[in-house]
N, C-alpha and C positions, 0 to 999 in steps of 0.2 A: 504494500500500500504506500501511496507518495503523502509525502509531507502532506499535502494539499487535503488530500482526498482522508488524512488522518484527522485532521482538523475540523475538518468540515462532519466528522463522526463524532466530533466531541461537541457535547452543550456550551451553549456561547458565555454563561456564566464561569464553568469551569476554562474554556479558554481564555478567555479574560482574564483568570485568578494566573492561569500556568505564564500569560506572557509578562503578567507584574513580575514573576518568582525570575524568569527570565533577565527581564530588564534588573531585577535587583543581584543579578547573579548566582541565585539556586540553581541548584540540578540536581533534578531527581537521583534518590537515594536513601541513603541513612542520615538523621538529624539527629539534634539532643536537643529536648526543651530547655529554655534558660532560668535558672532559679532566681527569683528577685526575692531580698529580704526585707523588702518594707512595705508589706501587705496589709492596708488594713481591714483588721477581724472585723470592725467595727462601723464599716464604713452605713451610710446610708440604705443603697445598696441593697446590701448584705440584711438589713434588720427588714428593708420590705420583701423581700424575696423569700425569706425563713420560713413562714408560714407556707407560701405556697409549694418550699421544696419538702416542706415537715407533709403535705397530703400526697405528693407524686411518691413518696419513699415508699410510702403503703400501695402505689399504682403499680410498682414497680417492681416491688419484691418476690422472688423467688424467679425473675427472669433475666436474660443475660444482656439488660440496659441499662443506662445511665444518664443521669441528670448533672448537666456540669453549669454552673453558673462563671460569667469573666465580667473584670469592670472592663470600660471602656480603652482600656492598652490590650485585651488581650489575655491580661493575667489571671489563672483562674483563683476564684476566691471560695467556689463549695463546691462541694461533688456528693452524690448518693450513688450508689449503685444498687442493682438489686440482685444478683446472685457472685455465688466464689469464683466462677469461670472470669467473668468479667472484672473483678475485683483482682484477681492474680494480674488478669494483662495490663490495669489500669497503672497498677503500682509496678510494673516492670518498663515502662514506656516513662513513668514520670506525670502522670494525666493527675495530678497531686494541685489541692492548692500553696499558689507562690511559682508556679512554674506560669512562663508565656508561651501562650500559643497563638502569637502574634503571625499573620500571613509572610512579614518578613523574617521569621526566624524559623518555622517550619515548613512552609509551603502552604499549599491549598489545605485549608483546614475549616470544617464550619464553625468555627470560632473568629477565627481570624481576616477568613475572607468575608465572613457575615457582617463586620464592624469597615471594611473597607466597601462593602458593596452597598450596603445601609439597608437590606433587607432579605427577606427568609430565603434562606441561602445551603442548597443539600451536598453531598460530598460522598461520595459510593464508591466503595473499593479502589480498585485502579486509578479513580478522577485525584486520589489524594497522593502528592508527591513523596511524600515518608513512607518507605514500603511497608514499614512495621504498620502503617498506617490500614494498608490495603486491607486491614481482616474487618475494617468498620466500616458501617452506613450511619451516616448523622449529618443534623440538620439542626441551625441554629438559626434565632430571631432577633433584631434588635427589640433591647429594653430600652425607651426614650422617655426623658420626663418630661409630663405634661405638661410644665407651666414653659419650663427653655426651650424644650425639642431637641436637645442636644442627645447624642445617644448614649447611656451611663455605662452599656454592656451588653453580655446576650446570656440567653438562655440556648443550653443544645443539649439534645436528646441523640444518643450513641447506640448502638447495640451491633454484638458478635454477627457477622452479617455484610454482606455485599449489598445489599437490596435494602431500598429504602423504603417504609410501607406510607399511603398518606395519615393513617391514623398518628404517626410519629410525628408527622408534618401539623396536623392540627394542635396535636395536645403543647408544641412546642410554642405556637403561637398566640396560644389561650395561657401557656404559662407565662410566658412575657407581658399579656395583656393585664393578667392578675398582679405584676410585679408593677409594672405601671399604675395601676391605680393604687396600691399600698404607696407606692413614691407617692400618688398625691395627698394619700391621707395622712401620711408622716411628716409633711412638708408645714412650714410656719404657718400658723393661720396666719396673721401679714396676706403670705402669697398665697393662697386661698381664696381669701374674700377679697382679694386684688381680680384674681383668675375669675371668679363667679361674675363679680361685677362686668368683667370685661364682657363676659358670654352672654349676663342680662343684656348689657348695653348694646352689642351685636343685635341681638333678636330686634331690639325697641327700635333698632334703624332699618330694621327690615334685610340685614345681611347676614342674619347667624347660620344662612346656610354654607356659608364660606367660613365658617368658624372652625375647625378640622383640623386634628391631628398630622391625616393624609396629608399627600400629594394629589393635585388634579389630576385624571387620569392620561396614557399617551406621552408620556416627560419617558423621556430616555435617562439611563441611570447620570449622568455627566450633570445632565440639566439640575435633577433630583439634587443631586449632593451639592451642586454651586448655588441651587435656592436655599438647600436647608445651611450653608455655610455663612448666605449671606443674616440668614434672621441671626443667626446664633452671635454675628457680628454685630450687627444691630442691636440686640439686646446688651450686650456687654458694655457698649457704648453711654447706656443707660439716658437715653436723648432722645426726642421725636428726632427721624433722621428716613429719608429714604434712599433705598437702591435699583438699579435700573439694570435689568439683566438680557442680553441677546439670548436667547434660547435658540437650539440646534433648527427648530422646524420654521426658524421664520418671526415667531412670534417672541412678546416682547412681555418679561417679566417684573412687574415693580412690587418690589417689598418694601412695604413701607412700617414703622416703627412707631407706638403713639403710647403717649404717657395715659396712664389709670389713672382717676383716683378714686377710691373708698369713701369709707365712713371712716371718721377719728383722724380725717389727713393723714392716710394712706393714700399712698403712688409708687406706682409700680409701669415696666414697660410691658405692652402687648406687642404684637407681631403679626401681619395678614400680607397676604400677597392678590396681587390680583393679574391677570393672561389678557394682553390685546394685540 
């Protein structure tokens, strides 16, 4: 088979992960996860997601999967698994929290390339460049928090296995969706009834249906990640402020940036975008 015609056999997702590792100069093989030691136990994170990984542990048990949580580098910060098979390879590989499995440090991996892609993102056997790699199917989702949009981590679901089923693909997307709303409910009231009001105040001007987490549908991932770059910039800036973006298809992206306020003189930034 020619280069070409191999390529052309591979998901455009995974090619895309294999020509990063490329340009970064990986090459398929043997890797080592890299241990970081300034993980924190403690993080945000980590205190919304516990509950949801405390009911998958019971989903999970007695079969050869696993639940791995990363903050946003990559680094994992929880893991479950649910039987000894899997437990033996996890801990011979290093799939341990404190180790990265960042997309530039082991390849295509659904942790890694799911935080560089910014969404639900699969990896099956062979598609994974770490050959130890090749005995898993998993599939990871961005966790983003709802008030920034920024993306805090992911959630990914592993199991002994080539083949990825879609029941794995849901439950991995409904756990992130439940990490996400814990992030909101942990978060400062402050940013709360900052966030509520902004939503009230959407509806009352007749726009709350651009109010959304999402992306509008039809953005190429490039588009995607240079709109969600620019709110995230925007907010930081903490200033009514807009930005003006060419999008691939033609059309024309402006996010613009507008100050909240509350009850008690509370202010806070929002963020909307709007396609013409």
């Amino acid at each position: 088979m020619s280069r070409t015609s191999a390529e052309k056999a591979v998901r455009e997702p995974i090619l895309n992960s294999w020509r990063r590792c490329q340009d970064a100069g990986l090459q398929p093989g043997t890797f080592k996860a890299r241990l970081l030691d300034d993980l924190d136990l403690d993080s945000l994170l980590i205190r919304a997601a516990q509950p949801v990984l405390d009911r998958l542990q019971t989903a999970i048990s007695d079969t050869p999967s696993g639940v791995f949580l990363s903050d946003a580098s990559g680094v994992l910060t929880r893991r479950i698994v649910g039987d000894s098979s899997l437990l033996t390879a996890a801990d011979a590989l290093g799939i341990l929290p404190g180790f990265s499995y960042a997309e530039s440090d082991i390849g295509t991996n659904a942790v890694g390339s799911t935080l560089l892609e910014r969404r639900t993102y699969q990896v099956s056997g062979e598609e994974h460049l770490w050959e130890d790699f090749q005995r898993f199917a998993a599939v990871g989702t961005p966790v983003r928090n709802p008030l920034s949009g920024r993306v805090e981590g992911v959630v990914c679901i592993a199991s002994l296995g080539e083949r990825m089923n879609a029941q794995m693909t849901a439950v991995a997307q409904q756990s992130a969706r439940l990490v996400e709303q814990s992030l909101l409910d942990l978060s400062a009231d402050r940013e709360r009834a900052l966030f509520r009001r902004f939503l009230d105040s959407a509806r009352e001007s007749g726009i709350g249906s651009g109010v959304t987490a999402s992306m509008p549908p039809g953005l190429c991932l490039r588009d995607r990640i240079a709109m969600e770059d620019a709110a995230v910039k925007l907010v930081a800036q903490g200033r009514e402020a807009a930005i003006e973006l060419a999008l691939s298809d033609g059309r024309t992206a402006t996010v613009v940036a507008q100050l909240v306020r509350g009850a008690a003189g509370l202010t806070g930034i929002a963020v909307q975008a709007w396609l013409s």
